[in-house]
Backbone and ligand atoms as CSV (ligand in chain L), in Angstrom:
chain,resi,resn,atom,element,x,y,z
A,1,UNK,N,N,16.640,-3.348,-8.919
A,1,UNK,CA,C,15.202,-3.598,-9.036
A,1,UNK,C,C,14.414,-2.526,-8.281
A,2,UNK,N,N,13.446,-1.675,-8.769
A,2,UNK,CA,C,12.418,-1.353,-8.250
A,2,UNK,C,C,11.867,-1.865,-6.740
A,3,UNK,N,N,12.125,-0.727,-5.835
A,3,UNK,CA,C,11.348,-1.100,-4.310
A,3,UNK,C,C,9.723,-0.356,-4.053
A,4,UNK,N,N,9.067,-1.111,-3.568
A,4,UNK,CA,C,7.920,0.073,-3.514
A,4,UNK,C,C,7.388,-0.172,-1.878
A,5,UNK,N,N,7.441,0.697,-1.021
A,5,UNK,CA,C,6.239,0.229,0.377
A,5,UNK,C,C,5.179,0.934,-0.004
A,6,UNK,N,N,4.356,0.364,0.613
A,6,UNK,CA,C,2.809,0.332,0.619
A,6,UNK,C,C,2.782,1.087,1.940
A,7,UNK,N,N,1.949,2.117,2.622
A,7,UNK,CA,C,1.707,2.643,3.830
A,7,UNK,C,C,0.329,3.152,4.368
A,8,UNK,N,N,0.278,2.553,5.335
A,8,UNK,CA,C,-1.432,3.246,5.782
A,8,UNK,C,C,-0.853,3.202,7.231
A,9,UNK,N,N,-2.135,3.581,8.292
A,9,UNK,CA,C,-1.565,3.819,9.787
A,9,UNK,C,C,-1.327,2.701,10.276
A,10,UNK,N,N,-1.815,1.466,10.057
A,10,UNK,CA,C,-1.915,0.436,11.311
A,10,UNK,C,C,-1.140,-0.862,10.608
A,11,UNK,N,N,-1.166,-0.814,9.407
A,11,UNK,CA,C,-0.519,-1.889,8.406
A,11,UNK,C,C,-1.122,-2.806,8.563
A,12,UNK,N,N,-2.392,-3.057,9.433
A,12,UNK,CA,C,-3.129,-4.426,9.103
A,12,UNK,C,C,-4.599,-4.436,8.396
A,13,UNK,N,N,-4.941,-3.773,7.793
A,13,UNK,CA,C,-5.825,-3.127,6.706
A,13,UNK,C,C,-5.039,-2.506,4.975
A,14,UNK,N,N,-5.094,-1.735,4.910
A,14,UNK,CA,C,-5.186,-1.272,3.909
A,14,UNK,C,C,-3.487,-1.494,3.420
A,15,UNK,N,N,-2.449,-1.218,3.586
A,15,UNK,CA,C,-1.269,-1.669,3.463
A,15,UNK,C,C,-0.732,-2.774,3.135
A,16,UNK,N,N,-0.972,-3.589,3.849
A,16,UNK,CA,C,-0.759,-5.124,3.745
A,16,UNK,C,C,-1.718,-5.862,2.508
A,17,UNK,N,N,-3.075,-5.225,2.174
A,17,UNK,CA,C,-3.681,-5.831,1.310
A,17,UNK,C,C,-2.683,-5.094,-0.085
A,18,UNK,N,N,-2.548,-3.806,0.416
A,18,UNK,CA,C,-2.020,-3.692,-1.379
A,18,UNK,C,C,-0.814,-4.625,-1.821
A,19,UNK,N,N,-0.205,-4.421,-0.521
A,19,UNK,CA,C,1.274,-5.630,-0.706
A,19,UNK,C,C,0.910,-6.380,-1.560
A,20,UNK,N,N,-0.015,-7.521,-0.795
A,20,UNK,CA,C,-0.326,-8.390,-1.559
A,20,UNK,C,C,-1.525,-8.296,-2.813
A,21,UNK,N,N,-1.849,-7.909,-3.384
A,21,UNK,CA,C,-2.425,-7.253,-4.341
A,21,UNK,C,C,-1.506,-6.959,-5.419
A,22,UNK,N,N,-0.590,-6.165,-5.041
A,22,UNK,CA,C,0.223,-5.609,-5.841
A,22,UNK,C,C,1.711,-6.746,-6.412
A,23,UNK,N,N,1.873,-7.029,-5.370
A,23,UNK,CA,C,2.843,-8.263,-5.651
A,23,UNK,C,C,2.118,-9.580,-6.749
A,24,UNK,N,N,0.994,-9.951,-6.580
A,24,UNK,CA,C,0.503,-10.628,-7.299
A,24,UNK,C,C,0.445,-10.083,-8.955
A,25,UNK,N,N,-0.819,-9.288,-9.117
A,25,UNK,CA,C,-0.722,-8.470,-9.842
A,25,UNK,C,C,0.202,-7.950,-10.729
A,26,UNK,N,N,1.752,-7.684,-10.494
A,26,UNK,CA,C,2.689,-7.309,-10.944
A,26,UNK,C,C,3.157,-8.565,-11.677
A,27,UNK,N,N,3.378,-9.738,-10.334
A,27,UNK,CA,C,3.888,-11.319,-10.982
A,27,UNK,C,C,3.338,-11.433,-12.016
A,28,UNK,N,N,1.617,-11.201,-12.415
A,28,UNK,CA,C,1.139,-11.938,-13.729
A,28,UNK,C,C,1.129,-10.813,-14.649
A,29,UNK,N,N,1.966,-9.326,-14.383
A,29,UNK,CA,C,2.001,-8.471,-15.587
A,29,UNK,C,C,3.316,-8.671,-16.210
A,30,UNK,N,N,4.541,-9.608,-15.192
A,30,UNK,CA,C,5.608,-9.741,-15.922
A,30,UNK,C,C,6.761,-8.875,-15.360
A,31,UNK,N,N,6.296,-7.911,-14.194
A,31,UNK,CA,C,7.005,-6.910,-13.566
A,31,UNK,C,C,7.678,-7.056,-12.502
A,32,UNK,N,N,8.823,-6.839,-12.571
A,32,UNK,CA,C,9.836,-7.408,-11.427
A,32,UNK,C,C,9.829,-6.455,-10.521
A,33,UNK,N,N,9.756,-6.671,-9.265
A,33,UNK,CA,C,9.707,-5.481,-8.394
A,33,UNK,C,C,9.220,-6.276,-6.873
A,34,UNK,N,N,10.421,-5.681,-6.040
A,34,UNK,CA,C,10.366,-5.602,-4.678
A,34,UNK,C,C,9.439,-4.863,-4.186
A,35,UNK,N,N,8.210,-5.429,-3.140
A,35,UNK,CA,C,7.440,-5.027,-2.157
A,35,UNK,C,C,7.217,-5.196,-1.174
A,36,UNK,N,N,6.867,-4.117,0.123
A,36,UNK,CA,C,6.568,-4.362,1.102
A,36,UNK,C,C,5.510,-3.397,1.697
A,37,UNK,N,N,5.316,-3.119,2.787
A,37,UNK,CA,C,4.477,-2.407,3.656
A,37,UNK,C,C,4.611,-1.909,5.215
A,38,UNK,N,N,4.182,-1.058,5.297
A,38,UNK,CA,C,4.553,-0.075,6.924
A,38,UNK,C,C,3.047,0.522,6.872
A,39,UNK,N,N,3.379,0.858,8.411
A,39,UNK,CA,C,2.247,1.505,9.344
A,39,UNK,C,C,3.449,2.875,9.816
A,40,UNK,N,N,2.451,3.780,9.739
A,40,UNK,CA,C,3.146,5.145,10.449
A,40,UNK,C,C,2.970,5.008,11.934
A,41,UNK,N,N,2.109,4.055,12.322
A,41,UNK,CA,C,1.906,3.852,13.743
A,41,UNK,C,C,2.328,2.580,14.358
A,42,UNK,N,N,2.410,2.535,15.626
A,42,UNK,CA,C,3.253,1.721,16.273
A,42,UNK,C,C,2.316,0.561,17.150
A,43,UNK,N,N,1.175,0.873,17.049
A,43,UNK,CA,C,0.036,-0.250,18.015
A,43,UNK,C,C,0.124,-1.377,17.444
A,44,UNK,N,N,0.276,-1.293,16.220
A,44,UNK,CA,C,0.191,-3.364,15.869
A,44,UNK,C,C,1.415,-4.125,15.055
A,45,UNK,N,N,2.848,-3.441,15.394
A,45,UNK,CA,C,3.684,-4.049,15.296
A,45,UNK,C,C,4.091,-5.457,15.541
A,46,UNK,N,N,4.219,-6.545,14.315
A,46,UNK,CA,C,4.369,-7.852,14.750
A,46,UNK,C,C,2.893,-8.623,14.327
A,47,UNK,N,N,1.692,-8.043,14.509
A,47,UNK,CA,C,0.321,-8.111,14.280
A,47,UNK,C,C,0.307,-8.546,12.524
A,48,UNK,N,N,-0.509,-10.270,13.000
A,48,UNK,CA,C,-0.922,-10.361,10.838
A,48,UNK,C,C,-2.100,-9.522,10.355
A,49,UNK,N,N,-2.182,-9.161,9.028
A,49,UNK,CA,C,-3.401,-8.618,9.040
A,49,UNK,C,C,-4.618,-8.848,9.462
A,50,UNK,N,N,-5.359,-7.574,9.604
A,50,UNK,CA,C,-7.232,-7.596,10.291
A,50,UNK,C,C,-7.808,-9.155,9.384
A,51,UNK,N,N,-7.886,-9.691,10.362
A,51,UNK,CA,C,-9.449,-10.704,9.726
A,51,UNK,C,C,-10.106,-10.316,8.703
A,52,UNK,N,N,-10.590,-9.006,8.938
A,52,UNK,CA,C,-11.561,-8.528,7.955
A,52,UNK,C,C,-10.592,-8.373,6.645
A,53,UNK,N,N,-9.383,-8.211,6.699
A,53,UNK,CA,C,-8.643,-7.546,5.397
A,53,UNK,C,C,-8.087,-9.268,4.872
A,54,UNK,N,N,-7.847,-9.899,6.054
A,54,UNK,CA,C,-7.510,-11.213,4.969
A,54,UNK,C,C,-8.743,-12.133,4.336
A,55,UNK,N,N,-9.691,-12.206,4.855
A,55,UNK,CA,C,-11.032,-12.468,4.024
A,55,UNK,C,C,-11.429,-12.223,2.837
A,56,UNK,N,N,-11.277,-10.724,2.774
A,56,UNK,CA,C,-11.650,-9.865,1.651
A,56,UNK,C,C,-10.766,-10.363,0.901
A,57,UNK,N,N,-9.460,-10.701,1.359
A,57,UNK,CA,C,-8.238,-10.606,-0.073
A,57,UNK,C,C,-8.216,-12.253,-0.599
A,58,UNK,N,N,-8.710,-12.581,0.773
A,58,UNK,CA,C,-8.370,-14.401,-0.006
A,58,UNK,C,C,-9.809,-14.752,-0.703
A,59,UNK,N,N,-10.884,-14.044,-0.414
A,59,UNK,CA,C,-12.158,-13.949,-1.195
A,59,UNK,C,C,-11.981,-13.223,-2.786
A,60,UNK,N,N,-11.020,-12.265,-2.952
A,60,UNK,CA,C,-10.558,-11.942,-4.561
A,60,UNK,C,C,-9.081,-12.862,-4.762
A,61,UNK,N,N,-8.382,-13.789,-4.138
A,61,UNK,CA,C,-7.425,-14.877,-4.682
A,61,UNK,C,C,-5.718,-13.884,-3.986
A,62,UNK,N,N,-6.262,-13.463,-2.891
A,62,UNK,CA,C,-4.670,-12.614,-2.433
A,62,UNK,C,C,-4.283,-13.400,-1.070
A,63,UNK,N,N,-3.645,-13.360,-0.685
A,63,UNK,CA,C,-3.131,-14.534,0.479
A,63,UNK,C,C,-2.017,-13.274,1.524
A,64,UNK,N,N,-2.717,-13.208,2.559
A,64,UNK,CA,C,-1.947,-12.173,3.480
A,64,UNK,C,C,-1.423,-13.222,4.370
A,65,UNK,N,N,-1.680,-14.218,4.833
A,65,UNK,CA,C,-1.695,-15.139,5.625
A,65,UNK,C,C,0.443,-14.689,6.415
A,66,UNK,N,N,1.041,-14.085,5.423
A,66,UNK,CA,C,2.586,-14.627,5.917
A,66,UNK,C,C,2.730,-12.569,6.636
A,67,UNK,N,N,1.794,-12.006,6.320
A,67,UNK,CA,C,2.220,-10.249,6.315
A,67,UNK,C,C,2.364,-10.147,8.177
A,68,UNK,N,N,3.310,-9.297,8.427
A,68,UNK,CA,C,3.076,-9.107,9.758
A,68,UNK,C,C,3.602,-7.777,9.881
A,69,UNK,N,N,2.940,-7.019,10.320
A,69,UNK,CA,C,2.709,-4.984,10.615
A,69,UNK,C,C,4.487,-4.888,11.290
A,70,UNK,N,N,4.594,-4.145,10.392
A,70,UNK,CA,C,6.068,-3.375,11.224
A,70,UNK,C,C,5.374,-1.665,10.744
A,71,UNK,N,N,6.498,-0.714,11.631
A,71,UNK,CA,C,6.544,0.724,11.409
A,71,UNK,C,C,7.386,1.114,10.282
A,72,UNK,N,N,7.404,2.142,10.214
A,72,UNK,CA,C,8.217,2.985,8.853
A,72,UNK,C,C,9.011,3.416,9.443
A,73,UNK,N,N,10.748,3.025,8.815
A,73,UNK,CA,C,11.833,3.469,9.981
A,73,UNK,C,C,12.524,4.450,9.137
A,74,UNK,N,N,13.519,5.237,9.670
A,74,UNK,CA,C,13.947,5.990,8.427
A,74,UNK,C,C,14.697,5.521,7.440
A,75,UNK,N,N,15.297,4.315,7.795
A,75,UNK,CA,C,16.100,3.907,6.547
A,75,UNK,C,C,14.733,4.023,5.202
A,76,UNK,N,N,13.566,3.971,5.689
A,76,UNK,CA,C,13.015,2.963,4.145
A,76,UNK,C,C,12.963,4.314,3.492
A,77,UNK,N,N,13.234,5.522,3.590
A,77,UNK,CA,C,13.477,6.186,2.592
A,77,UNK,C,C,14.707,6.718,1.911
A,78,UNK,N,N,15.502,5.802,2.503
A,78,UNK,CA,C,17.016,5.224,1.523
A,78,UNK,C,C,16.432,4.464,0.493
A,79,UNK,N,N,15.942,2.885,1.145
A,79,UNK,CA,C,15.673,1.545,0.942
A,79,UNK,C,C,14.744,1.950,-0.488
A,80,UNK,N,N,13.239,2.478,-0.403
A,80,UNK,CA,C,12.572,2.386,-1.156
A,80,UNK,C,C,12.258,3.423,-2.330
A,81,UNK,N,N,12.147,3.175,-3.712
A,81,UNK,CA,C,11.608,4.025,-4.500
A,81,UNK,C,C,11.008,5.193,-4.691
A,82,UNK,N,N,9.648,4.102,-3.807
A,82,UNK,CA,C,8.197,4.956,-3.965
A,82,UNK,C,C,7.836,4.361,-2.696
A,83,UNK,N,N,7.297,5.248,-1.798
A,83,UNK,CA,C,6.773,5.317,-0.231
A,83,UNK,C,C,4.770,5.396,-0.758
A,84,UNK,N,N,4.007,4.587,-1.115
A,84,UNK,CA,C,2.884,4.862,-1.600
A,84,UNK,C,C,1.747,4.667,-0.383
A,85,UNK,N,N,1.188,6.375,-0.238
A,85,UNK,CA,C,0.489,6.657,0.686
A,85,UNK,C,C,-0.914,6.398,0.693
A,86,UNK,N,N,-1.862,5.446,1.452
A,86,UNK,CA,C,-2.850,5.145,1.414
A,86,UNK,C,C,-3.802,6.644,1.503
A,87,UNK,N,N,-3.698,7.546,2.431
A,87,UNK,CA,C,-4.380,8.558,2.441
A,87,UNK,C,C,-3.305,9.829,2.663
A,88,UNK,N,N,-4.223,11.059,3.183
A,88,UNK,CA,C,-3.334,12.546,3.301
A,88,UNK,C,C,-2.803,12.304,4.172
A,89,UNK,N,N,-3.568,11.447,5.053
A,89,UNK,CA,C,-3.001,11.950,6.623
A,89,UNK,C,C,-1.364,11.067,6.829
A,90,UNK,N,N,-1.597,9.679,5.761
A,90,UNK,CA,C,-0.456,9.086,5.686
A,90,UNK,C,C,0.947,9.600,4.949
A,91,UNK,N,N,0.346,10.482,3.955
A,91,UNK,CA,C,0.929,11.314,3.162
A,91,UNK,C,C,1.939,12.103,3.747
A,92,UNK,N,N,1.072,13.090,5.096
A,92,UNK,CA,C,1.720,14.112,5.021
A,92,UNK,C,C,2.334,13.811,6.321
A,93,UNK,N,N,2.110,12.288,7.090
A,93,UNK,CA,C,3.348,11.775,8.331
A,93,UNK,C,C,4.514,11.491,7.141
A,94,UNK,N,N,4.785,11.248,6.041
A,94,UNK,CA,C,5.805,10.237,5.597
A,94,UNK,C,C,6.478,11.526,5.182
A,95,UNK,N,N,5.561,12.531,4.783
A,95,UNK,CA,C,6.680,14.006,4.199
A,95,UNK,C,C,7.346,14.608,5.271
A,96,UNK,N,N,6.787,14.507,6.025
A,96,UNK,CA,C,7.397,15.575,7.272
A,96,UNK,C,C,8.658,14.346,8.005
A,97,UNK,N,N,8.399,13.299,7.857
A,97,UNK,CA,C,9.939,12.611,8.047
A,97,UNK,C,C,10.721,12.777,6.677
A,98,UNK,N,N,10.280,12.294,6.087
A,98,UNK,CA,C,11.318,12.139,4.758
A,98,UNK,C,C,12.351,13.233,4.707
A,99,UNK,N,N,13.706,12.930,4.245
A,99,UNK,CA,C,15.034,14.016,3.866
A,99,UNK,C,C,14.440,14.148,2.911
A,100,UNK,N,N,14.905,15.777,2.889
A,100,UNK,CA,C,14.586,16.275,1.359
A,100,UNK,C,C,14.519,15.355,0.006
A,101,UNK,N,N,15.588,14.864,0.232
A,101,UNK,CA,C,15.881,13.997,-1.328
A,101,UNK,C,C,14.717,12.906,-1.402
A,102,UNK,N,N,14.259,12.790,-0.487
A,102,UNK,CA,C,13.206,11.608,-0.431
A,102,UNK,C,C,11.619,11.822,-0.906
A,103,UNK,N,N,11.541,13.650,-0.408
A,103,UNK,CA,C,9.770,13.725,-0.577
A,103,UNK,C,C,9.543,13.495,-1.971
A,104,UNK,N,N,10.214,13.859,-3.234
A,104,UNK,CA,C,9.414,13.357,-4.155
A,104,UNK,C,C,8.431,11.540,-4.709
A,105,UNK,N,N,9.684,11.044,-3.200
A,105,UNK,CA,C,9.456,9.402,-3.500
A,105,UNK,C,C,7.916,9.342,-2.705
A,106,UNK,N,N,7.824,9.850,-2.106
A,106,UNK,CA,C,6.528,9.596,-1.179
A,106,UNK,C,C,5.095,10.214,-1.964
A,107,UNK,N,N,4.331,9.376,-2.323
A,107,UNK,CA,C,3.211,9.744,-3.236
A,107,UNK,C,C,2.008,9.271,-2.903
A,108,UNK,N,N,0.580,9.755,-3.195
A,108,UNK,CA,C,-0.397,9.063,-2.701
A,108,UNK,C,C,-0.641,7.827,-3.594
A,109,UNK,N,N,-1.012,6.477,-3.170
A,109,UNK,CA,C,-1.150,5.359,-4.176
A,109,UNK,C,C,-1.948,5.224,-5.697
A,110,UNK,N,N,-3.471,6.193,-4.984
A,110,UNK,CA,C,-4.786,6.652,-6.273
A,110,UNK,C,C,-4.333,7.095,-6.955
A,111,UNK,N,N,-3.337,8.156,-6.939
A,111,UNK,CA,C,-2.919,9.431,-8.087
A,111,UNK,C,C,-2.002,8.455,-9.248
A,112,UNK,N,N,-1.780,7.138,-8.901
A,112,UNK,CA,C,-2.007,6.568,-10.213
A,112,UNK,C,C,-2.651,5.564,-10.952
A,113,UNK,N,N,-4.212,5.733,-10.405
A,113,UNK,CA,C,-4.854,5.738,-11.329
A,113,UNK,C,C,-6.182,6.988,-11.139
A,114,UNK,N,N,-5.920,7.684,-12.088
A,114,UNK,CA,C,-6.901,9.213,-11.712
A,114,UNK,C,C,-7.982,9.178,-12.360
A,115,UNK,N,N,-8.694,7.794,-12.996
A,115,UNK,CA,C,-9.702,8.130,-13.196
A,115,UNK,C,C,-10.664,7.468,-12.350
A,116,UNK,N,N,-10.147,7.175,-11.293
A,116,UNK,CA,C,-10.801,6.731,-9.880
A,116,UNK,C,C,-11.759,7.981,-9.561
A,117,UNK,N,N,-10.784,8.980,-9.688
A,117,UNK,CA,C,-11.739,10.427,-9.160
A,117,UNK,C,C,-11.445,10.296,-7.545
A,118,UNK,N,N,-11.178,9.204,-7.252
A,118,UNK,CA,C,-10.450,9.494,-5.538
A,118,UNK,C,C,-9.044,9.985,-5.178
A,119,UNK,N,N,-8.834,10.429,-4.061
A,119,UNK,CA,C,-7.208,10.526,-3.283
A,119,UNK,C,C,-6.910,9.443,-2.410
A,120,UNK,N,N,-7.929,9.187,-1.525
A,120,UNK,CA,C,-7.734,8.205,-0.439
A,120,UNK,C,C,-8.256,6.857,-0.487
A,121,UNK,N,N,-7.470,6.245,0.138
A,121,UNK,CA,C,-8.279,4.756,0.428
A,121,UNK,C,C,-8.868,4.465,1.752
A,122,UNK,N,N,-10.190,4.611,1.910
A,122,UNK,CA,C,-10.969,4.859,2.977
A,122,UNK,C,C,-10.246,4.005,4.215
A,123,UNK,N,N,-10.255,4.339,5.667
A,123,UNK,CA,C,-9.844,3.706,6.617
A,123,UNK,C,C,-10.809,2.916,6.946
A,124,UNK,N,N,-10.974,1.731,6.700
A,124,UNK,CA,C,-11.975,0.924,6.959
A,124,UNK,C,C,-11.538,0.050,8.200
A,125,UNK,N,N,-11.318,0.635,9.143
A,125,UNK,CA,C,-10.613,-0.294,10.325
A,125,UNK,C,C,-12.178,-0.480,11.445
A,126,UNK,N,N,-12.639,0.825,11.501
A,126,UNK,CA,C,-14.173,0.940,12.218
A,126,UNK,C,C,-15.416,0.784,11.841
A,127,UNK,N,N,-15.210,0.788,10.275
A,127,UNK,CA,C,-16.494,0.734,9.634
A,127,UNK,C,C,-16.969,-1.276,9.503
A,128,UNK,N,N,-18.131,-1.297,8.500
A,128,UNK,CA,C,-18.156,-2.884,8.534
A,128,UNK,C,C,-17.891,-3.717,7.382
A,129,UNK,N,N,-17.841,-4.957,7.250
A,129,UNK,CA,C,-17.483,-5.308,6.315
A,129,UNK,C,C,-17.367,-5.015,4.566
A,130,UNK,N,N,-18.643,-3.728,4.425
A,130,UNK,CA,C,-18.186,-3.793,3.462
A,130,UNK,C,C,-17.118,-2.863,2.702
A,131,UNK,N,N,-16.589,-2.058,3.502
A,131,UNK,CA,C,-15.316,-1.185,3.755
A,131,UNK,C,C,-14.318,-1.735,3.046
A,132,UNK,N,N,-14.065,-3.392,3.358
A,132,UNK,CA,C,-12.872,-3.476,2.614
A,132,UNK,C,C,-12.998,-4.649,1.301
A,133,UNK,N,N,-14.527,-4.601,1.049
A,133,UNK,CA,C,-14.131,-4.673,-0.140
A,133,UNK,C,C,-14.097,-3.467,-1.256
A,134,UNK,N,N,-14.423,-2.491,-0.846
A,134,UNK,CA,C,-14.126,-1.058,-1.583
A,134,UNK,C,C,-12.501,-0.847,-1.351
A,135,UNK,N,N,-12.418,-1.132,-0.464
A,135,UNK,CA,C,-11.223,-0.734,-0.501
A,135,UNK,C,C,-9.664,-1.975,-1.744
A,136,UNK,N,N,-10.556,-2.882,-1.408
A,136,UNK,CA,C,-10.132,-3.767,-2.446
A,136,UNK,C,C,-10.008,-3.646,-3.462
A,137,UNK,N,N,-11.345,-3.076,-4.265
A,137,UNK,CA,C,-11.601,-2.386,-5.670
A,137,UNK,C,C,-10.444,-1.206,-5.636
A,138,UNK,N,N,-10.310,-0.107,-4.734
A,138,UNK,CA,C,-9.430,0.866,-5.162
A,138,UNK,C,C,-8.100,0.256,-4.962
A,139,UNK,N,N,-7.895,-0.533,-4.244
A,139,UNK,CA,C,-6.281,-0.756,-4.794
A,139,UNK,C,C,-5.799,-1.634,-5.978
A,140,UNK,N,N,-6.636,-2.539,-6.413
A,140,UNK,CA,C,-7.026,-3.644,-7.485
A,140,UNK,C,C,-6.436,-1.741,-8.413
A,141,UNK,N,N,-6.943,-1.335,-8.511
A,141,UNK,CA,C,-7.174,-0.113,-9.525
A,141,UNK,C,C,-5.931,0.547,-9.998
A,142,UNK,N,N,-5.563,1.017,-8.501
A,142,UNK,CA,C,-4.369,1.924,-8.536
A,142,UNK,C,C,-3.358,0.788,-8.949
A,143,UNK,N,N,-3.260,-0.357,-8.330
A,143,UNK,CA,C,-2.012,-1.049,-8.608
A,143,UNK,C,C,-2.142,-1.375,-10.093
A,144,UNK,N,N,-2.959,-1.524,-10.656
A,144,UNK,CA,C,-3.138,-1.876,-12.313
A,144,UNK,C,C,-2.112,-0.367,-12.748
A,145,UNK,N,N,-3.019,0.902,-12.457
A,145,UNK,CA,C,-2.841,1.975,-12.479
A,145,UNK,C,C,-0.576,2.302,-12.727
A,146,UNK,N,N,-0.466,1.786,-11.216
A,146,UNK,CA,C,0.844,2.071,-11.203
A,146,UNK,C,C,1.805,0.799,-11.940
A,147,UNK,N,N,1.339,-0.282,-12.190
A,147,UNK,CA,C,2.427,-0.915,-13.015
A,147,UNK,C,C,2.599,-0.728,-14.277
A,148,UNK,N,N,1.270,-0.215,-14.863
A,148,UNK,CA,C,1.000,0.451,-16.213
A,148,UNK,C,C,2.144,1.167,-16.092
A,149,UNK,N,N,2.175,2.051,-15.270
A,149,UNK,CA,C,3.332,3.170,-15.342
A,149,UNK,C,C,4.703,2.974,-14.932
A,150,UNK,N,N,4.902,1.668,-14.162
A,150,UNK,CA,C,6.315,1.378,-13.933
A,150,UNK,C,C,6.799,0.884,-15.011
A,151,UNK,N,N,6.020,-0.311,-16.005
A,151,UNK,CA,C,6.043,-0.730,-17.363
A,151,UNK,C,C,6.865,0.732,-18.657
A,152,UNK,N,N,5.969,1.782,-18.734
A,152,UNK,CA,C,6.102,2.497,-19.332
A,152,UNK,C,C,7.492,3.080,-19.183
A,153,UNK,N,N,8.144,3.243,-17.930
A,153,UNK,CA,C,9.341,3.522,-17.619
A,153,UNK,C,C,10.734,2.480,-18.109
A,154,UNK,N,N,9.878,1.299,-17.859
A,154,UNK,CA,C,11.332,0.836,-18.202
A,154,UNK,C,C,11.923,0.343,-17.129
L,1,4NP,P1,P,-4.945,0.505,8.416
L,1,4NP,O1,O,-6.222,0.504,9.392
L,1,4NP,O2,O,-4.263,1.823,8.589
L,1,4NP,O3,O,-5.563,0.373,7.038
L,1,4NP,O4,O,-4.109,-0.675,8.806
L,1,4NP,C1,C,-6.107,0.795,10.753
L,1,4NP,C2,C,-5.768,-0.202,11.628
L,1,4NP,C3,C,-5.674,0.081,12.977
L,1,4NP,C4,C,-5.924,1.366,13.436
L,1,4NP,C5,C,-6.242,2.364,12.543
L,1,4NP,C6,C,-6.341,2.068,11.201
L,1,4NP,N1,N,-5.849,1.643,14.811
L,1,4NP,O5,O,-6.162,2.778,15.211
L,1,4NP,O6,O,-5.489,0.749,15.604
């Protein structure tokens, strides 16, 4: 089966919502596939998601309530598929670990869906509430985006 992590810095924002986003999402497209999520950073290990990010998600029908922030260890680029990078900066921590054989797995999440016209999914950890519901909309997007294309594969 198909593995995918989800990655942003802190895993209690933007990561954890796609999890769940994407896991849902997939369930009602019919798509079987293992998910999870990592933080490249180590401050909120163990931590459920931001308030602000489980609001937003249980306000569009997503339930973070069980997610709890771990780091990105090196196994998960044995473990996983596709390493899907919330932004560059997440991007280019996961390339510079990754073994060779791995960087092609590590991708930014938007780039599949490109008619977003974005790369990143804004860090809405400082900004105010309405941060993550944009940020909601772009992963709602991309994850449509990428099961379209896991579908197409097969
Ligand atoms: P995330 O947001 O990467 O979307 O989970 C952040 C959460 C925490 C921090 C930065 C970003 N932080 O610096 O603690």
């Amino acid at each position: 089966m198909m593995r995918l992590l989800f990655v942003c810095l802190g895993n209690i924002c933007r990561s954890p919502t796609a999890e769940a986003v994407f896991r849902l999402r997939a369930r009602e497209a019919g798509l079987e596939v293992e998910v999870e999520s990592a933080g490249t950073g180590a401050w909120h290990i163990g931590a459920p998601p931001d308030e602000r990010a489980s609001a937003a998600g249980l306000a569009q029908g997503y339930d973070l309530s069980a997610l709890r922030a771990r780091q990105v260890v090196a196994d998960d680029y044995d473990q996983f598929d596709l390493l899907l990078a919330m932004d560059h900066d997440n991007l280019e921590t996961l390339r510079s670990q990754a073994p060779g054989k791995a960087h092609d797995r590590v991708r930014l999440f938007l780039s599949f869906d490109p008619g977003l016209g974005r790369e990143s999914v804004p860090d809405p950890y400082y900004g105010g509430e309405g941060g993550f519901e944009e940020v909601l909309d772009l992963i709602e997007a991309a994850s449509d985006g990428l099961i379209a294309h896991l579908k197409s594969i097969g």
